[in-house]
C-alpha positions as CSV (number, residue, x, y, z in Angstrom):
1,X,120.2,-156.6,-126.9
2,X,120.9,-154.1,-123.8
3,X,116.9,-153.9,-123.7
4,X,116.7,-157.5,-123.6
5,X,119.2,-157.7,-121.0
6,X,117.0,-154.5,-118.8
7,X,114.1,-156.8,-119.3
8,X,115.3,-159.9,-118.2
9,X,116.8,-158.0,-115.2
10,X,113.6,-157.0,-113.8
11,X,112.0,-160.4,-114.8
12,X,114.1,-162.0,-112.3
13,X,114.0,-159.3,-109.8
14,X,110.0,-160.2,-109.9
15,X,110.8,-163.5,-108.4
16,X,112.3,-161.5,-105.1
17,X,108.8,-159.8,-103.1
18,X,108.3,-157.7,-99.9
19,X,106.5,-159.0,-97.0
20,X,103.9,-156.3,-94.9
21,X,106.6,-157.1,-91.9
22,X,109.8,-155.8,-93.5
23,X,107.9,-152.5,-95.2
24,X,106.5,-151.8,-91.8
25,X,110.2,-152.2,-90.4
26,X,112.3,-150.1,-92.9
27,X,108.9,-147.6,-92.8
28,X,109.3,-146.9,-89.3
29,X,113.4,-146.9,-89.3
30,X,113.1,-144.4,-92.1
31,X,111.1,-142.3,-89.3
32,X,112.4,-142.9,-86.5
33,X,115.9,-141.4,-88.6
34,X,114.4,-138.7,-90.0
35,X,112.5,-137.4,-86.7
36,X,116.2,-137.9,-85.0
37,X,118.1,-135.7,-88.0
38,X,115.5,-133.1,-87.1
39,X,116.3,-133.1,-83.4
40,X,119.5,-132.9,-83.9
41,X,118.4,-129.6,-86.5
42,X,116.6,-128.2,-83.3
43,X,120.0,-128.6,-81.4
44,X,122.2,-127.2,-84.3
45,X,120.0,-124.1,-84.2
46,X,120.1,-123.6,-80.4
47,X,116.9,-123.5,-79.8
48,X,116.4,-123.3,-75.8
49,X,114.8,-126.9,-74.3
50,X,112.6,-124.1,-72.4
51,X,110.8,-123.8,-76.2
52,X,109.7,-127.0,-75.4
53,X,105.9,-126.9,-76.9
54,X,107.2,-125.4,-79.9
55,X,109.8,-127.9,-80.6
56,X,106.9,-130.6,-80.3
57,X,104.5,-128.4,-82.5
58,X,107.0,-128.6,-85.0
59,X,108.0,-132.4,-84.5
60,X,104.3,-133.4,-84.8
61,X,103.9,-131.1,-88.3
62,X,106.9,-132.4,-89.8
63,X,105.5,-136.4,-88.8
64,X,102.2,-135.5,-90.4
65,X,103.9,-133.5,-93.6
66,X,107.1,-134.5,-94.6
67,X,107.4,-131.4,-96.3
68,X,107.2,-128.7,-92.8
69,X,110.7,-127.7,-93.2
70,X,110.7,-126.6,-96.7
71,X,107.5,-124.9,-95.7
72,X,109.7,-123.2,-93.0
73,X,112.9,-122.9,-95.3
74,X,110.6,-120.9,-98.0
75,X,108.5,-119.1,-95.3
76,X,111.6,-117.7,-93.4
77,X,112.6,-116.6,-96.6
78,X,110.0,-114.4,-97.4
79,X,110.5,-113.2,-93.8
80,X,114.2,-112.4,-95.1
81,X,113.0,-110.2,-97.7
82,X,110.6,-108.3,-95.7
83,X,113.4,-107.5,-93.3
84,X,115.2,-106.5,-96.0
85,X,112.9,-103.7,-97.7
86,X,112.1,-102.6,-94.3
87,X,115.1,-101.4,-92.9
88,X,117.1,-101.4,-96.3
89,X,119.7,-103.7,-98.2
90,X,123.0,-102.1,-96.9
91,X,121.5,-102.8,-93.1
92,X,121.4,-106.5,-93.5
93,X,124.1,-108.6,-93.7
94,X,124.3,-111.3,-95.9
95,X,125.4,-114.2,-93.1
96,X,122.3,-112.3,-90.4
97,X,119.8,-113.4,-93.6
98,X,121.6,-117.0,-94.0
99,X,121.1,-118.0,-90.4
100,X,118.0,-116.7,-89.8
101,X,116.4,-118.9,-93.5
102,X,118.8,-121.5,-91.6
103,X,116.7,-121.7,-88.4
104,X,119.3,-120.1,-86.2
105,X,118.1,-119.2,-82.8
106,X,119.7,-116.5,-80.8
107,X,120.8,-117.1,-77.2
108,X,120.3,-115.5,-74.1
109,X,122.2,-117.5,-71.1
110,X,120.1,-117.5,-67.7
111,X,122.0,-119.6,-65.5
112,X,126.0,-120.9,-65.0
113,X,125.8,-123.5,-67.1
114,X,125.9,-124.3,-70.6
115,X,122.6,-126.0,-70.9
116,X,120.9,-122.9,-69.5
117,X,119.9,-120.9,-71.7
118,X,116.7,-119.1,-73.2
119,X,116.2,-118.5,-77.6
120,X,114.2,-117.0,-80.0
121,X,114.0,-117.1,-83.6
122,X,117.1,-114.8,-85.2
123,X,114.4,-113.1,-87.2
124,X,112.2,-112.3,-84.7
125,X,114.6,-110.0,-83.1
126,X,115.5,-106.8,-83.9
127,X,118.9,-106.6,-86.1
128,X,120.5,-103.9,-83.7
129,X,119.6,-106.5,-81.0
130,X,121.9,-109.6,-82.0
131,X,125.5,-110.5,-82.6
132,X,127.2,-112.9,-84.0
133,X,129.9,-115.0,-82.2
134,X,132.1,-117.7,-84.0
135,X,132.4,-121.4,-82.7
136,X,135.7,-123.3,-82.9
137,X,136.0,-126.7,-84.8
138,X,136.9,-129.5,-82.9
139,X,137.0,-133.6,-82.9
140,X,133.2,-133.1,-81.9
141,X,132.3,-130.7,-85.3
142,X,134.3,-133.3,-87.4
143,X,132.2,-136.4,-85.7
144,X,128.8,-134.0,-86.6
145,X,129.8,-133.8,-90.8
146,X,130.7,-137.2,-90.9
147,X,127.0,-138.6,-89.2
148,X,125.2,-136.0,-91.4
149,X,127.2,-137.4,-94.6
150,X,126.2,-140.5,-93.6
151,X,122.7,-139.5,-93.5
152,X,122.8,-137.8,-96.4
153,X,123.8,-141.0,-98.0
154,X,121.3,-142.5,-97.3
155,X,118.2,-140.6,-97.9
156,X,119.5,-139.8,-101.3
157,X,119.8,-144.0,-101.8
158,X,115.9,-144.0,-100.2
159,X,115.3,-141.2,-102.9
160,X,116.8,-142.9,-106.2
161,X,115.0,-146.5,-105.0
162,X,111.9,-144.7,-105.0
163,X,112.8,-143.3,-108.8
164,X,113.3,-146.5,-109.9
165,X,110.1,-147.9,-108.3
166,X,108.0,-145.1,-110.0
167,X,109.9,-145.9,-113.2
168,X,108.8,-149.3,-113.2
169,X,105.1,-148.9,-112.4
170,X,105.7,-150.5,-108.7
171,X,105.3,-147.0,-106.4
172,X,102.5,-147.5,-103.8
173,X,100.6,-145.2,-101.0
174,X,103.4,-146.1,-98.7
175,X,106.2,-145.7,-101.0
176,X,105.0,-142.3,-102.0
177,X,105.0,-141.4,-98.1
178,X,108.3,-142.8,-97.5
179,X,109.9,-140.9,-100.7
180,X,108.4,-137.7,-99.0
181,X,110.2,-138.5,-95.7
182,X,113.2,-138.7,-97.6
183,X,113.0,-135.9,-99.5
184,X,111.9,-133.7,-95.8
185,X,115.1,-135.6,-94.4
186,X,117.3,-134.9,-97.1
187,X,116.7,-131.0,-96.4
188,X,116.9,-131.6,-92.5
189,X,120.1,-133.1,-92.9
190,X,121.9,-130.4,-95.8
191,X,120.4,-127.3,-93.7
192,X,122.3,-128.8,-90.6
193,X,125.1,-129.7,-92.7
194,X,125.6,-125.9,-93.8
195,X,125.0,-125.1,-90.1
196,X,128.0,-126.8,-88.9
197,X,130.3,-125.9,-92.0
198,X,129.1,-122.1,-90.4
199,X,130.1,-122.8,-87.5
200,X,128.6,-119.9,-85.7
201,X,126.1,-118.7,-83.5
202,X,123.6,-115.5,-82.3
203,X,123.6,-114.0,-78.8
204,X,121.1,-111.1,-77.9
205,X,122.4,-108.0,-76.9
206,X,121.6,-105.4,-74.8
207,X,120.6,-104.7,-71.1
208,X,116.9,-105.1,-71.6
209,X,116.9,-108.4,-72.4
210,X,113.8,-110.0,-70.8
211,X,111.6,-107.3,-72.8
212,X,113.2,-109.2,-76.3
213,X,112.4,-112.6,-74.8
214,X,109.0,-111.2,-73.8
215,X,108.3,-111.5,-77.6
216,X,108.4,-115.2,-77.5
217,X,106.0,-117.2,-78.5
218,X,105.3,-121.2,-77.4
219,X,103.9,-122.2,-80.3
220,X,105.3,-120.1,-83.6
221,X,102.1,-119.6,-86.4
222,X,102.7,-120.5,-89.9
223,X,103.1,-118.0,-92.6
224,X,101.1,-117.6,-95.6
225,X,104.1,-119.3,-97.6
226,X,104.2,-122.2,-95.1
227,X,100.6,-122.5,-95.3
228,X,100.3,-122.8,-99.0
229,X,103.3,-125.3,-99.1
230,X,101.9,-127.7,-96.6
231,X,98.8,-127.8,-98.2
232,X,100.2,-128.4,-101.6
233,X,102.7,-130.9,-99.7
234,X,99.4,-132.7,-98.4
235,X,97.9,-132.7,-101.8
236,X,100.9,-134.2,-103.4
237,X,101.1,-137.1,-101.0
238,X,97.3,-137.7,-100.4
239,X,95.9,-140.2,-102.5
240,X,92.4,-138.8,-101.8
241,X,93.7,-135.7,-104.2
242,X,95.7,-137.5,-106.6
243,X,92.8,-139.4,-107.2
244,X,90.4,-136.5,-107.9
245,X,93.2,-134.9,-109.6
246,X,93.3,-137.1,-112.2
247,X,89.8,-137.7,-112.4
248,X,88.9,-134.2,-113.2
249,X,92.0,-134.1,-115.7
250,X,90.7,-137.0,-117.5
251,X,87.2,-135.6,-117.4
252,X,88.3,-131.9,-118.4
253,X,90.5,-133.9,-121.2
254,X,87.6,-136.1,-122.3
255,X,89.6,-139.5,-122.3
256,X,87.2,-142.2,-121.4
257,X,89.7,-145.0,-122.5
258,X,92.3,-144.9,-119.9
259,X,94.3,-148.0,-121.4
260,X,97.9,-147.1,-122.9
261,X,98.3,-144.5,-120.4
262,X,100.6,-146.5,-118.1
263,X,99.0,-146.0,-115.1
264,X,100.9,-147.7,-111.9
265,X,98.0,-147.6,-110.1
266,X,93.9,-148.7,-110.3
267,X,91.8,-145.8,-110.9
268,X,87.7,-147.4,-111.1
269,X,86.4,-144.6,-110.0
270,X,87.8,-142.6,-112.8
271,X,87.1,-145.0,-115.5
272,X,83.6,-145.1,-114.3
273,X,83.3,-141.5,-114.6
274,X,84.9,-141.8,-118.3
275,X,81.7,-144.0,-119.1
276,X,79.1,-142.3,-117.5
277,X,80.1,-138.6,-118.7
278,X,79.5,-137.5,-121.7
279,X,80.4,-133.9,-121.0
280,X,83.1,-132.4,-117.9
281,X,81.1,-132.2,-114.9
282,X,81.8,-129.3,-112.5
283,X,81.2,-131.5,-109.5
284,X,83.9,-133.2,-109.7
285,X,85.4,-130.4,-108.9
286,X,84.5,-130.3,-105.8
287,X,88.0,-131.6,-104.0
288,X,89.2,-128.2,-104.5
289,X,86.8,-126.7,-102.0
290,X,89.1,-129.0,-99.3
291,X,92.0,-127.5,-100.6
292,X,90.5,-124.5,-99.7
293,X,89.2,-125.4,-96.8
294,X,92.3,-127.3,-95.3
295,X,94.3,-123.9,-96.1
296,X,91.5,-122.0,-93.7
297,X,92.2,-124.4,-91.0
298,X,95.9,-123.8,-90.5
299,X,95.2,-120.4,-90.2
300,X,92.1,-120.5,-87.7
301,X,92.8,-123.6,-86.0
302,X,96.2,-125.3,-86.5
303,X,95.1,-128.1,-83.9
304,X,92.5,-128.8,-86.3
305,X,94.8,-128.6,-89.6
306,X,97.4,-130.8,-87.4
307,X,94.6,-133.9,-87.1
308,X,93.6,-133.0,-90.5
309,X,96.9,-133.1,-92.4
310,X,98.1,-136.1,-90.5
311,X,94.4,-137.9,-91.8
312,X,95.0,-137.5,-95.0
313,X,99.4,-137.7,-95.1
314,X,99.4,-140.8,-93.2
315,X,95.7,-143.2,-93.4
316,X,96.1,-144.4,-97.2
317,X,99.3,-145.8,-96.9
318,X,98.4,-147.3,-93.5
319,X,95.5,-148.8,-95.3
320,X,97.5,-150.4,-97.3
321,X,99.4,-151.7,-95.2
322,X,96.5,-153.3,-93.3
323,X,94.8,-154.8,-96.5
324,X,98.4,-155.6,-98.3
325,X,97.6,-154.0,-101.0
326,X,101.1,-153.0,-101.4
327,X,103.3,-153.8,-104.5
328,X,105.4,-157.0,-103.5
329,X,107.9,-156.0,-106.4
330,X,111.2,-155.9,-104.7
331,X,114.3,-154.4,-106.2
332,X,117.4,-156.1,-106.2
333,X,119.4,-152.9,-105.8
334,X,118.0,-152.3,-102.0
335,X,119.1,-155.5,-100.5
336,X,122.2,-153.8,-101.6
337,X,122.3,-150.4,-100.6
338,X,120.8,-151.6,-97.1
339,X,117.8,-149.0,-97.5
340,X,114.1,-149.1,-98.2
C-alpha cells in the first residue's frame, strides 16, 4: 500500500513540468548566491582588496569548477603537514594549522584606516613571523551566523532536491552542474561559518615587514592536490567523461544489452559500441589521455586549463538548455522549499 501511495505521488507530480525560463532563473540565482558566499569567504579571511587578480583568479576557477575550494581546503592541508614535519609537531599550534586549512590571511596595515591593509596567505609566512589577535562578537558577528545559516539552509535543500531527482531517473546535464554548485557552496558557507565562530585573526610581525610581503604572489599556483581534485572535479561533472566512462565500463564488462540497467540518461553511442565489439577495445580508452592532458595544463598554463575546465564544466548543460533537452519532471517538494 505505502508503495502504491509513493507511486501515485510521483504520477501526479508528472503532471507539474519545468519551463527552459524558470531553470535558467533558479540556475543563475543559485550562482549568483554561491559566487556572493564566496566573496564574503574572501572577506572573512582578510584577504587585502590589493590581492585583487588573485581574488578574481580564484572567482573565475570556482565558476568554471564548482569544486576549487575543496581543491584548496585539501591542498592547504597537505601544505599543513609539510609545515608540520618541517619545523616539528610541538612548533605548530593546533589553531596556526586551522586558520591557515581555513584560508586565513595575515594582515599587515599600510595606512590609517581600516580598509588599508596589505595580506598574504597564513601559510606562506613563516610561523615566528605571525600572531594571533582575537576579535570581539558583536550585533554585526551575530547578523554574519544567522545569513550563513540561512545559506546553509538552503544549499543543503538544493542538495537533497538533486538526491531525489537522481533517485527518480530525472537528473540532467544542468542538474548535475547545479548539484556541484551546491555542494562547492555548501563548503564556502560551513568554512566561513567556522571562521566567524573563531572569531580571530593573523597580523605579521616584525620590523621587516615589506621583505615578508615581498613574497607575495598576484596569482597563487595550484598544488599537486588541487590539481588532481579539479580535474577529477571536471571529470565528475563533464558529461563528455561520464559518457566515455561508461562506455569503456560496459566494454571492459562485455554487456552489450544495456536494458534493465536503469539508466536516467540516453547512451547511443555506447549501445552502439555494445553491438559492434565483440572484444574490449583499447581505443576507447583514449579519454584518459585528456585526463592526462587537462592535469598538464594546470600546471604549464592555468590560462589554458581555465578556458579548458570552464569548456567542459559548463557547455553540456548549456546545450541543454538551448536544445531543451532537459527533464521537465518537476518535483512537488521545490515549489515548497523555494529552491531549485
Amino acid at each position: 500500500m505505502a508503495l502504491e501511495l509513493y507511486d501515485l505521488n510521483f504520477a501526479r507530480s508528472d503532471e507539474a513540468t519545468r519551463t527552459r525560463t524558470e531553470i535558467i532563473i533558479k540556475t543563475v540565482a543559485l550562482q549568483v548566491a554561491v559566487i556572493a558566499a564566496a566573496g564574503h569567504l574572501n572577506s572573512l579571511q582578510n584577504v587585502s582588496r590589493k590581492r585583487w587578480r588573485a581574488i578574481l583568479w580564484e572567482m573565475a576557477w570556482f565558476i568554471a569548477v564548482p569544486m576549487y575550494h575543496i581543491a584548496a581546503l585539501l591542498n592547504r592541508t597537505v601544505q599543513c603537514i609539510g609545515i608540520i614535519r618541517r619545523i616539528g609537531r610541538r612548533s605548530v599550534s593546533v589553531g596556526y594549522c586551522v586558520s591557515g586549512i581555513l584560508g586565513l590571511h595575515a594582515t599587515h596595515r599600510t595606512g590609517h584606516d581600516d580598509d588599508k591593509f596589505d595580506s598574504l596567505p597564513l601559510f606562506s609566512i613563516p610561523l615566528e613571523d605571525v600572531r594571533r589577535v582575537r576579535k570581539d562578537r558583536g550585533l554585526f558577528w551575530v547578523g554574519r551566523v544567522v545569513v550563513l545559516a540561512a545559506s546553509i539552509t538552503q544549499a543543503v535543500a538544493t542538495l537533497v532536491l538533486s538526491g531525489r531527482r537522481l533517485s527518480n531517473g530525472q537528473l540532467g546535464e544542468i542538474d548535475i552542474r547545479n548539484a556541484a554548485v551546491a555542494l562547492g557552496g555548501l563548503l564556502v558557507q560551513l568554512m566561513g561559518l567556522a571562521i566567524l565562530l573563531r572569531s580571530e585573526r593573523w597580523e605579521i610581525n616584525g620590523d621587516d615587514v615589506t621583505t615578508v610581503l615581498g613574497v607575495a604572489q598576484q596569482r597563487e599556483e595550484h598544488g599537486l592536490v588541487s590539481q588532481i581534485i579539479m580535474t577529477a572535479s571536471i571529470v565528475a561533472t563533464s558529461w563528455y567523461f561520464r559518457f566515455h566512462i561508461l562506455d569503456t565500463s560496459l566494454i571492459v564488462m562485455g554487456v552489450r544489452d544495456l536494458s534493465g540497467y536503469g539508466l536516467g540518461w540516453d547512451y547511443p553511442l555506447a549501445a552502439h559500441s555494445m553491438h559492434d565489439m565483440q572484444s574490449p577495445s583499447l581505443p576507447n580508452f583514449v579519454w584518459l589521455m585528456w585526463v592526462g592532458l587537462l592535469h598538464k595544463v594546470q600546471r604549464e598554463n592555468g590560462g589554458f586549463a581555465l578556458v579548458i575546465g570552464s569548456f567542459l564544466s559548463l557547455s553540456f548543460s548549456i546545450q541543454e538548455l538551448v536544445k531543451a533537452d532537459f527533464t521537465p519532471w518537476k518535483d512537488p517538494l521545490s515549489e515548497r522549499m523555494y529552491v531549485f
